[in-house]
N, C-alpha and C positions, 0 to 999 in steps of 0.2 A: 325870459324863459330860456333855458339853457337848451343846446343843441344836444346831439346825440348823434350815434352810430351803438348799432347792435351787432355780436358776434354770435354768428349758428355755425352746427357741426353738421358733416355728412352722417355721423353716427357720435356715440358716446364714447368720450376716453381721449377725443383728437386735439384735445391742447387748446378747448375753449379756455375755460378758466383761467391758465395761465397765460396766454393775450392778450385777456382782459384787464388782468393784472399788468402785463407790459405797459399796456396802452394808457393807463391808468397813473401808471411810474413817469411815462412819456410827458403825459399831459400836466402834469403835476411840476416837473423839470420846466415845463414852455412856461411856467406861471399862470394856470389855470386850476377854478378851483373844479374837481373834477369829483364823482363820485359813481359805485358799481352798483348794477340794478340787473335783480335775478325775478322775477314774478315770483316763479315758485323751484324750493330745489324739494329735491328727493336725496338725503345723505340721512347719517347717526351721525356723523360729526359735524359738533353744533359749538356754538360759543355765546358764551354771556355779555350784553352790552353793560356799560356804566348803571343804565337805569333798569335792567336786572329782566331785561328780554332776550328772549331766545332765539337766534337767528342759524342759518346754514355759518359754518367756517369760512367757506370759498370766498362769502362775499366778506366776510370780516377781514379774511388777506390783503383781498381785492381794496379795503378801505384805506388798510395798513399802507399796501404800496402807492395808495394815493397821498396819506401824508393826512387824513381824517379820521374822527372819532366814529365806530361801526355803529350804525344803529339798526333798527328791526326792520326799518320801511329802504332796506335794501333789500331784503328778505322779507315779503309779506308773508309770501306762505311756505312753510318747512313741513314735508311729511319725513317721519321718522318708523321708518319700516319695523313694526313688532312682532309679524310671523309674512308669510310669504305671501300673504292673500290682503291683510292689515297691514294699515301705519295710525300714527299717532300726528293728528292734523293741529298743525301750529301757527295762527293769524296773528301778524302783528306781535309777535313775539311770544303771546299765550295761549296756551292748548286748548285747541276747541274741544278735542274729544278723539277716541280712536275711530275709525271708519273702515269697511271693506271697500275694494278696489270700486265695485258698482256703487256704493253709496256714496263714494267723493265724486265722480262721473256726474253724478243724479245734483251733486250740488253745488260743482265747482263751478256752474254760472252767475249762483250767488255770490261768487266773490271776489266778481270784475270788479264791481265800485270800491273795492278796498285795495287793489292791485293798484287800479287807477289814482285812488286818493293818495296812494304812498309816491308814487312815481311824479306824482305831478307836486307834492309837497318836498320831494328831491330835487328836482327840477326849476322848481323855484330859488333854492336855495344854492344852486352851484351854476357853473359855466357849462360843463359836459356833465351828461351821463353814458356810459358804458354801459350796454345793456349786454347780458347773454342771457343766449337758447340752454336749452336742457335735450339732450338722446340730438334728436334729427326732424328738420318741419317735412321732411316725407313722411314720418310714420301717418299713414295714411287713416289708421284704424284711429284716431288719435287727433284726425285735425279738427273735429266737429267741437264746438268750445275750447278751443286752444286758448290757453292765455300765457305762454309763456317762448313760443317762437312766433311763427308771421299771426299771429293772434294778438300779441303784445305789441309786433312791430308795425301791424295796423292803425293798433288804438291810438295808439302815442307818434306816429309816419317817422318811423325809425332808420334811416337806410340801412343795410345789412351787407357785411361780410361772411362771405361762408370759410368753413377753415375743412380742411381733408390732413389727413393722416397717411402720408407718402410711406412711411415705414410699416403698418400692415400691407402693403403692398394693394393693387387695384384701386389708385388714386385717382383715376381719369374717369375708371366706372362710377367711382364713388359721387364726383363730382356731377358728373353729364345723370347718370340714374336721381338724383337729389332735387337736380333742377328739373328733367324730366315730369318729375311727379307731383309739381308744387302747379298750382296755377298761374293763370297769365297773369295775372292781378298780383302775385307771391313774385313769381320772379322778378318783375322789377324792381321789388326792392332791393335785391342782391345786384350791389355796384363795384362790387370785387370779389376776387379769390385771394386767397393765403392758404398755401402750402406748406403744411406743420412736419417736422421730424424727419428734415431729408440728411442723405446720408451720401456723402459723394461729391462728384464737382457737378456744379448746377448747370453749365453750360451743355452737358450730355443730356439733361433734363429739355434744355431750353425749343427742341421739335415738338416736345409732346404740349408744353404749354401754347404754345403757337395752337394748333390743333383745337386745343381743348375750348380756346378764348374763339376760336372760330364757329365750332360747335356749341356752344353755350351765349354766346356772343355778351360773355362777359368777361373785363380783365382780370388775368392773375397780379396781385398788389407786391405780391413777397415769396420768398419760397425761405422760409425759417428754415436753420439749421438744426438737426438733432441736440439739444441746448441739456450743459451737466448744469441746472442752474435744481437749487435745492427749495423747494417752497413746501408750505404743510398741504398734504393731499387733503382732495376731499371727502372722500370715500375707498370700499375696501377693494378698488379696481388700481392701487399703488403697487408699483412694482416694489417697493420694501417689502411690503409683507411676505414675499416670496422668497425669504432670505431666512434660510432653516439651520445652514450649520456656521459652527462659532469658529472664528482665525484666526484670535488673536488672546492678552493675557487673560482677558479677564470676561467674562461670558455671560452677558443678560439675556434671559430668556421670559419673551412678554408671549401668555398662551393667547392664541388668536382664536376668540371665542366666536361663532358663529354669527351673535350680533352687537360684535365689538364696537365700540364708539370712541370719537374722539381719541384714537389710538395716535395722533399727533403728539399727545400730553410726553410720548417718549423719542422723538426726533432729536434732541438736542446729546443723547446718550450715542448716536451715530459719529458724531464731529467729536469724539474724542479720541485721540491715539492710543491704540491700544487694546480700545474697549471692541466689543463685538455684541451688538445688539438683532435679535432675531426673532423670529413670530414660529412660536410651533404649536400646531393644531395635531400632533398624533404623539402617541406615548413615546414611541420607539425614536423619534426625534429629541425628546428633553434633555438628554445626555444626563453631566452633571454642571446644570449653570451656579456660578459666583450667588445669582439673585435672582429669581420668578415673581414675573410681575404678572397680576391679575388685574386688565383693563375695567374699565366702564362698559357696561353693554345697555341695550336697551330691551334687553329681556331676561334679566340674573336668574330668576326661578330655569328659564327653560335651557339657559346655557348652563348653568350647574348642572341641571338632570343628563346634559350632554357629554360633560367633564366625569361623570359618575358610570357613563354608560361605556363611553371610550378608555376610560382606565387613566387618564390621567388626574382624579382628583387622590384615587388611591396615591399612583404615584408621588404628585406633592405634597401628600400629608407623608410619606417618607423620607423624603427630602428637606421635608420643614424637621422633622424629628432627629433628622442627622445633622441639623443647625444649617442647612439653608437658609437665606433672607426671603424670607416673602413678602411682599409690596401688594397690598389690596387697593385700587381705585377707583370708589364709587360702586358701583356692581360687583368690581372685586373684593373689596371692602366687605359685603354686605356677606357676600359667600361666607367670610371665616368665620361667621358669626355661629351660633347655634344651629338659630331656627329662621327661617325665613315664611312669614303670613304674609296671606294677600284675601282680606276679608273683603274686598270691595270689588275684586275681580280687576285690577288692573292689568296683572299679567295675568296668568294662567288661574289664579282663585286657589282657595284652599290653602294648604299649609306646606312646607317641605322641611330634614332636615340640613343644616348646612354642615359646613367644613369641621366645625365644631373646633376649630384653633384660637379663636377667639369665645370671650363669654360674653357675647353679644346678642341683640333679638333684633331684628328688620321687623317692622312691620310697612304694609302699603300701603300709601297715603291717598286721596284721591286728590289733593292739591300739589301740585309739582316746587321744589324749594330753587330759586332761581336767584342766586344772588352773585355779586361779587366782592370777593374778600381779600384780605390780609393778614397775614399772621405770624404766630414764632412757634418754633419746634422747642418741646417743654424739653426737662433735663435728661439725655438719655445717656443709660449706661449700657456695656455693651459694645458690640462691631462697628453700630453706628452711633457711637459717642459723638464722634466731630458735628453732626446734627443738634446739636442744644444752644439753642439759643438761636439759631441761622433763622433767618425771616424771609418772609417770600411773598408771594400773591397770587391770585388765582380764581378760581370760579367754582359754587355750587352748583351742581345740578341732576338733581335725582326725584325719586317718587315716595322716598321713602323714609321712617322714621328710624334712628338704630341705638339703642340702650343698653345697658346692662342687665345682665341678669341675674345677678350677683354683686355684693360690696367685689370692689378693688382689694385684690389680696397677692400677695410679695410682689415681682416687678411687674406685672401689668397695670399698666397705667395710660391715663389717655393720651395721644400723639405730641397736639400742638393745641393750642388758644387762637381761639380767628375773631377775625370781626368784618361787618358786614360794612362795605366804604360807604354806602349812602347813607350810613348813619343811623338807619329802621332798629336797629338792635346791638346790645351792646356785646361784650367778649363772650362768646364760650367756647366750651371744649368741644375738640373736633378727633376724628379716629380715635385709634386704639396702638397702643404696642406692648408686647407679649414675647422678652428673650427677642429670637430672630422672627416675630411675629409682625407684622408693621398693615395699619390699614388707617385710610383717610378720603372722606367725600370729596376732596379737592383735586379738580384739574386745574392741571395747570403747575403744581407743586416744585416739579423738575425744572422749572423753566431758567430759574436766578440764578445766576452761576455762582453763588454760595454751595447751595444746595448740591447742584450735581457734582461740583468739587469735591466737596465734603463726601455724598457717598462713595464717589470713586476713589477718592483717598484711602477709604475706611474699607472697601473690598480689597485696593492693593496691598493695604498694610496686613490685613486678614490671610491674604496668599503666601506671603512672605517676600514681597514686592516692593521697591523705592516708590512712596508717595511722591516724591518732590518731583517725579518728571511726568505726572499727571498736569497734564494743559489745562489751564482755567479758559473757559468758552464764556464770551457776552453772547447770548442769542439775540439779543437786541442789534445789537452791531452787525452781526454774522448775517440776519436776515436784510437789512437796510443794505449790504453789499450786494444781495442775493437780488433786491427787487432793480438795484442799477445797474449788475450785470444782465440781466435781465432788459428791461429797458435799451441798456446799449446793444446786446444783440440784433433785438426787433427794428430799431434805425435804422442801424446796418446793412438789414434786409430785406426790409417793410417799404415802401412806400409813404410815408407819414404826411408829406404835403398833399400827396391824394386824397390821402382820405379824411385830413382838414376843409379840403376844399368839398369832399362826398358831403360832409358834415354842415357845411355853412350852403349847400343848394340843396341841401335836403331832399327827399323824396319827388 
């Protein structure tokens, strides 16, 4: 049976996930087979395994920097927030159903034995597991049925590291108030501290930890430095998103829809010279970008009515009409379409119309499309010619059906040809493009550095710009650098034979 150590936060945001990831890089390096374990997340960005379940992102990173294939029973339970009170509740990789907040409450004790069954069929199968928390195990309102900090680190006698956040500042409160409020029984699992995002020389630091390990009468393990290290966020608490105006030649503008998802699918557009990639949520922010990309969301009917209310859908149907590129994905996708139904009441019910730049029709499915694909960009003519023929990979995952409403008539024509790798089904046609129209169900698209080449070739040549000093990016390579510097920071800083050794005397 494999050991373990679990990673909790004083609060959310403090640098769990990417720890976990370290430690996961770390252990993976000593020659352990090593893998991450979340009970439950709460994110929109989500990712497809080989065998076409649905798990949180964080832990598929977290598998990545171990050097393993991601699968669901890292992720048992995924809620995917659909309005502010709803999520969309995700077991083992398949959606049980949507739930309000009091009805997951009422039934998330039902879903210990499958928390447990995943973790202990991990467990079996590797050396470590890496467990993390979710928010903070103070939320007090919140500890009765816990199953995913000292609730998880009970079941399973997990030792626990807590991590605090030195750069919001009141780290000492954060830490001493955290343990204060857990019980006696809770506190001893935490057999160290780690100090995330310090800023400064650590020796000015080194009275307060003194202090603090006397008050708590538990060691500080590390005090991690503020790290430029570039991983895919989890959620929409990423300081990228925050990044509104364009610096440089060539100007992508991704609108940051209310409940954007998997807006990772556009990260690798960052690391190119040149380019300037940014999130705008208000009209008066869109300027005039190169290309507007319309995310994934997990609620398209209600973030259109959004886009319709604030004035930027107006906006990019002008922008598309002055020969802007528009990039629909998944939810964006489904926007350009006509019409968008929803007879079964998945999202909102009833009917809306859409962007009408496509001659498309959504309908809502009540079976989710969960696959993972491959494919080739059909022949296009046009800005983005260099796109024909480029092949790529990626992932399905939506709710909904999207057809024609209409025979194909002059150049609209469908995107690419996919196919599903587990073999279930054979080639078909995926999106749509339409002149500078462009829409496709696939995350993930951007990712091959054919593909991002190629567009960014095709906007520089469009501006009247030298393609040939567009940088060709591996993200593959770029991320594998990303998870060892990484790694080697946390060494560096970390304590690592302690907490092998927390590890092998267990709780």
């Amino acid at each position: 049976m494999a050991k373990n150590i679990m990673i909790q936060g004083t609060m959310s945001n403090v640098g769990k996930s990417m720890i976990t990831a370290g430690l996961c890089r770390i252990f993976k390096q000593r020659g352990y087979k090593v893998a991450p374990f979340k009970a439950q997340n709460m994110a929109l960005n989500s990712y497809i395994t080989k065998d076409g379940k649905e798990m949180g992102r964080a832990q598929a990173v977290q598998a990545e920097a171990a050097g393993i294939e991601a699968s669901a029973l890292m992720n048992p339970i995924l809620l995917k927030p659909t309005s502010e009170q709803g999520s969309q509740v995700i077991v083992n990789g398949e959606v049980l159903g949507n739930m309000n907040a009091a009805e997951y409450f009422s039934y998330k004790p039902k879903l210990i034995p499958v928390v447990l069954e995943a973790y202990h069929t991990l467990a079996a199968q590797n050396d470590i597991i890496v467990l993390e928390g979710a928010g903070s195990p103070a939320e007090i309102n919140l500890k009765e049925d816990d199953i995913v900090n000292m609730g998880i680190a009970k079941m399973v006698q997990a030792p626990v590291l807590l991590v605090a956040d030195i750069d919001r500042g009141g780290v000492f409160a954060s830490i001493y108030g955290t343990v204060m409020l857990l019980e006696e029984e809770e506190r001893a699992f935490i057999k160290g501290i780690i100090i995330n995002k310090f800023r400064g020389d650590v020796e000015i630091l080194r009275p307060g930890l003194k202090m603090i390990e006397e008050k708590v009468s538990i060691p500080v393990l590390g005090v991690v430095p503020y790290l430029d290290i570039d991983l895919e966020d989890e959620d929409s608490l990423a300081d990228r998103l925050a990044r509104t105006k364009s610096e440089r030649m060539v100007d992508i503008a991704v609108i940051r829809l209310p409940k954007m998802s998997n807006f990772t699918d556009f990260n690798i557009f960052e690391l190119i010279p040149g380019v300037s990639l940014r999130y705008v949520s208000k009209a008066s922010e869109l300027s005039n970008p190169d290309m507007i990309i319309l995310p994934g969301t997990k609620n398209t009917m209600g973030d259109l009515l959004w886009l319709r209310q604030n004035g930027l859908e107006n906006l990019i149907k002008k922008k598309a009409a002055a020969g802007t590129i528009i990039f629909g994905i998944c939810g964006g996708y489904q926007m350009l379409g006509e019409t968008l139904e929803d007879p079964y009441g998945v999202e909102a019910g009833g009917s809306m119309k859409g962007m009408g730049l496509l001659n498309l029709k959504t309908v809502f499915s009540r079976e989710k499309t969960k696959t993972r694909v491959v494919g080739k960009f059909n022949k296009l003519d046009g800005v983005l010619s260099k796109l024909s023929g480029v092949s790529f990979s990626g992932y399905e995952i939506h709710m909904g059906v999207t057809k024609l409403t209409g025979p194909i008539e002059g150049e609209q024509r469908s995107l690419t040809m996919i196919t599903d790798v587990s073999g279930q089904s054979g080639s078909k046609a995926d999106g749509m493009i339409s002149g500078n129209i462009l829409g496709s169900y696939v995350h993930g698209i951007f990712d091959e550095q054919q593909v991002v080449s190629a567009i960014i070739q095709c906007l520089f040549v469009h501006k009247g710009l030298d393609p040939l000093c567009v940088k060709s990016i591996n993200y593959k390579e770029y991320k594998e650098i990303q998870y060892n510097k990484l790694a080697a920071e946390i060494s560096k800083t970390v304590d690592i034979e302690t907490i092998v050794k927390i590890m092998e005397e267990g709780v």
